[in-house]
N, C-alpha and C positions, 0 to 999 in steps of 0.2 A: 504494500500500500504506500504512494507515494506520500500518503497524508503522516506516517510513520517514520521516513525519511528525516521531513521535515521538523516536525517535532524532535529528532533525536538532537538535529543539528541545535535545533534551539535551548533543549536539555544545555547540551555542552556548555553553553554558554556557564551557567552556574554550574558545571561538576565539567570539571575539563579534563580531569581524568578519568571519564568514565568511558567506555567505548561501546556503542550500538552495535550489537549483529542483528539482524532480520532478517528471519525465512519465511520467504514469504509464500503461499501453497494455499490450496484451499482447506475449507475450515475441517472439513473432515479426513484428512490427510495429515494435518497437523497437530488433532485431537489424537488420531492415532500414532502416532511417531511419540507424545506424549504419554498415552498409557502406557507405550510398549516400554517407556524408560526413556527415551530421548532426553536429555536435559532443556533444561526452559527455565526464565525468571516471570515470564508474561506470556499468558495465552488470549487471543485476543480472536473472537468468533465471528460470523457474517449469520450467524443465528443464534438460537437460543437451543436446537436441538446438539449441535457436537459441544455448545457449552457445558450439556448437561451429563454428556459425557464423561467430560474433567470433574465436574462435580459428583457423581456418582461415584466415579473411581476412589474418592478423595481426596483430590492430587489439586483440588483449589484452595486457597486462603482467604475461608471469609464468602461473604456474599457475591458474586458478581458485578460487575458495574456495566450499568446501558451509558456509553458514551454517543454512541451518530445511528443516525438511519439513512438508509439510501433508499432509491426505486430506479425500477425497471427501465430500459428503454431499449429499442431494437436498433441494433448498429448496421450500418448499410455502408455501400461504398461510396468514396468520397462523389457528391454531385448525385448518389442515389439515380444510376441507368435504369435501375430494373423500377423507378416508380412506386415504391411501398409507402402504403401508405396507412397501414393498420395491421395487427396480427392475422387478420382473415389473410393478407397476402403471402404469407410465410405458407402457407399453403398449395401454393400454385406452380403448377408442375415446369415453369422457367425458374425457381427461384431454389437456388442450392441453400438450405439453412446448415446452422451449425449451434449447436447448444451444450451446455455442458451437462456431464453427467448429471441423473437425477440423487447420488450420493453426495452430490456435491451442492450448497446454499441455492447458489445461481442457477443451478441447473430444475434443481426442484422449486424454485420459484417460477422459473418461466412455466414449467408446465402448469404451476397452479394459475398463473396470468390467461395463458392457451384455454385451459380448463373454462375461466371465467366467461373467455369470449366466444365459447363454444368452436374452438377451432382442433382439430386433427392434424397437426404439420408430423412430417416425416422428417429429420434432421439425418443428413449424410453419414454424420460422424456427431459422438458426444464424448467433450474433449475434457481433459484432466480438474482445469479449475477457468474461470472466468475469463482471465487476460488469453488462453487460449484460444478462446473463441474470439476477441477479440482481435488476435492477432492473423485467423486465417479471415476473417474480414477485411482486415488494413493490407492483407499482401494478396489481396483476388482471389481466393482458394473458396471463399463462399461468397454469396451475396448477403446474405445477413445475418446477425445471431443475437441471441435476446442475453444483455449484460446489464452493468447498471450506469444509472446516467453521470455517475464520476467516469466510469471507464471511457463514456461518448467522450467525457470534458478533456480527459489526461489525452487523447488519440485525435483532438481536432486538426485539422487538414488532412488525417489521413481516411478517415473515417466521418460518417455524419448520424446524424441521430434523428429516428421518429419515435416521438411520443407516444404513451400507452395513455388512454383516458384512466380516469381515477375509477371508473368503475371494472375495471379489469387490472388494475395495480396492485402490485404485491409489496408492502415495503419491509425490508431489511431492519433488522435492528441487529445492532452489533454490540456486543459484552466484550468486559476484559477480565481478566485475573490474576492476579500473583499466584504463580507454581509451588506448591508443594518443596518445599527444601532448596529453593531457588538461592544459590549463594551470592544474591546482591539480592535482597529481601529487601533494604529500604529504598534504594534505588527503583527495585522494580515500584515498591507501593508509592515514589513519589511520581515514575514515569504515567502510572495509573490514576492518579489526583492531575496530572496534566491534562491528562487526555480531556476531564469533565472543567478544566476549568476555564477562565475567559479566554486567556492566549489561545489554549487549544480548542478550543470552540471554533476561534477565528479561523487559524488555519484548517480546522475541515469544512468552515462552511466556503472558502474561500474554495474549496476543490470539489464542490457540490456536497456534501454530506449535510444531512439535515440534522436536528437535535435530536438527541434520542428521546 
């Protein structure tokens, strides 16, 4: 998440010997890497289902925190040739889709969006986490795939964005948590107090991200 990036740089500023790593993967990818033992100080969800994960397992500190929410929007190629102009088109047998697995947030979101608008699209391929669908949009490999509308924002001139109405929107809300035995434990729980506070508000709303 570039919105992670940013914040770390910002972090530094007050702790300049700290150093940010981020992997970034989708949520249930990284929930699993997590249980299985992978190390972490922060886990940071695009749902509330692989949060719950971590918290079952017992490997969360404390309650969760809703930092941002996002929504949907269908990524097309830049200048949109093929004309779409709602999720009914993702349907239409000129139009190659690409969506992400349904184990994965974004993936099983769009199909609850599809669901709403009463549509049946067949998807070529369903790809590992979000930015990959993303990316065989931006390089002609599909004509469109349903991400969220930070990814339209981060991807502008290569990619363009149609809007889902509100009555077929699915929106995102995103948790974070300090890790179970995480050995920067205040660090992590200050990086986790940024996220929800004004600075960091700023910078997600600045990259699309809504309040949680």
């Amino acid at each position: 998440m570039d919105a992670f990036a940013r914040i770390g740089d910002e972090m530094k500023k007050a702790n300049p010997d700290a150093r940010f790593v981020f992997n970034f993967g989708s949520s249930s990818t990284l929930a699993t890497q997590i249980a299985n033992g992978a190390p972490a100080d922060v886990f940071a969800s695009a749902d509330e289902t692989n949060m719950r994960t971590i918290v079952d397992a017992e490997l969360a500190v404390g309650v969760p925190t809703a930092f941002a929410g996002n929504r949907l929007e269908i990524a097309v190629a830049a200048g949109n040739p093929k004309k779409i102009g709602a999720l009914a088109d993702l349907a239409r047998a000129d139009v190659v889709l690409v969506l992400a697995a349904p184990t994965v947030p974004a993936g099983r979101y769009a199909l609850e969006a599809l669901t709403k608008a009463g549509v049946t699209a067949r998807p070529v391929s369903q790809e590992v986490d979000v930015r990959a669908v993303l990316n065989k949009v931006s390089l002609g490999e599909a004509d469109a795939g349903i991400v969220y509308v930070t990814d339209v924002r981060s991807a502008a001139g290569r990619v363009a964005g149609v809007a889902i109405p509100e009555e077929q929107q699915v929106v995102a809300r995103y948790l974070g948590a300090v890790v179970k035995g995480s050995k920067n434990a205040p660090l992590a729980n200050r990086f986790i107090d940024y996220l929800v506070s004004p600075d960091g508000q700023s910078i997600l709303a600045q990259l699309g991200f809504s309040r949680p």
